[in-house]
C-alpha positions in Angstrom: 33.0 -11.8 -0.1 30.5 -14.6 -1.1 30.1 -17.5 0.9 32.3 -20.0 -1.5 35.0 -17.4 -1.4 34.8 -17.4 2.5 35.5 -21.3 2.8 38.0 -20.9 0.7 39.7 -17.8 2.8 39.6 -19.9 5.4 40.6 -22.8 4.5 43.4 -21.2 2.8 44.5 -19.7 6.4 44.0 -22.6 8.1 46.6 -24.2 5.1 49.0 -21.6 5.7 49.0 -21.2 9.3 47.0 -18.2 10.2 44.6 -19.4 12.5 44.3 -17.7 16.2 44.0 -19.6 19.5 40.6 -21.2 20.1 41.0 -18.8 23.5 41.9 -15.6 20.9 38.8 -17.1 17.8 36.1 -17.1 21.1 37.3 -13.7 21.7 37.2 -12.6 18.5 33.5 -13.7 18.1 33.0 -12.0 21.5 34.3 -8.9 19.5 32.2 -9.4 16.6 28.7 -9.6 18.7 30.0 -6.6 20.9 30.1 -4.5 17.6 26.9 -5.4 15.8 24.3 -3.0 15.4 21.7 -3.4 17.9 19.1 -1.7 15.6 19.8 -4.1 12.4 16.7 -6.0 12.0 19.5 -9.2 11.7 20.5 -8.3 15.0 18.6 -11.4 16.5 20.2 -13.7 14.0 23.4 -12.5 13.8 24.6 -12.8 17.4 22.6 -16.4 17.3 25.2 -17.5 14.6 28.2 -15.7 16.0 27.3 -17.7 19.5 26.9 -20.7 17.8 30.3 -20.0 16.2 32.3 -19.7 19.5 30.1 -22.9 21.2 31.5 -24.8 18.2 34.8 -23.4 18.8 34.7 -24.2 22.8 33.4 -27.0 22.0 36.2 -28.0 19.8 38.8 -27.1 22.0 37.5 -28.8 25.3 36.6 -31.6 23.6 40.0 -32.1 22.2 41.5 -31.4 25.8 39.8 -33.6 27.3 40.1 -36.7 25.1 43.9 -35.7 25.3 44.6 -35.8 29.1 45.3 -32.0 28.9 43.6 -28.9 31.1 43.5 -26.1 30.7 
């Protein structure tokens, strides 16, 4: 899947209803990391964009806590 078809996907799911939990998408990226190939010379770069991934999504969902009164 190319990168335009990617947005799309997901913005399609978001559409519909299929996103996961910020809790469950952190996990997920946790996942992702935890089965990358430690020899792959994108190893490095890889698990520097999955982590920046599930920052953004902590980010996100603390943020959007906190500006709401809520805790979690």
């Amino acid at each position: 899947m190319n990168r335009v078809d990617a947005v799309l996907a997901i913005v399609e799911m978001a559409r519909i209803g299929g996103a996961v939990s910020p809790q469950d998408a952190v996990s997920h990226v946790a996942t992702m990391i935890d089965r990358l190939d430690k020899a792959s010379l994108s190893y490095e770069d890889d698990v520097r964009l999955l982590l920046g991934i599930g920052a953004t999504i902590w980010t996100l969902e603390h943020s959007c806590c906190a500006s709401s009164g809520q805790t979690r």
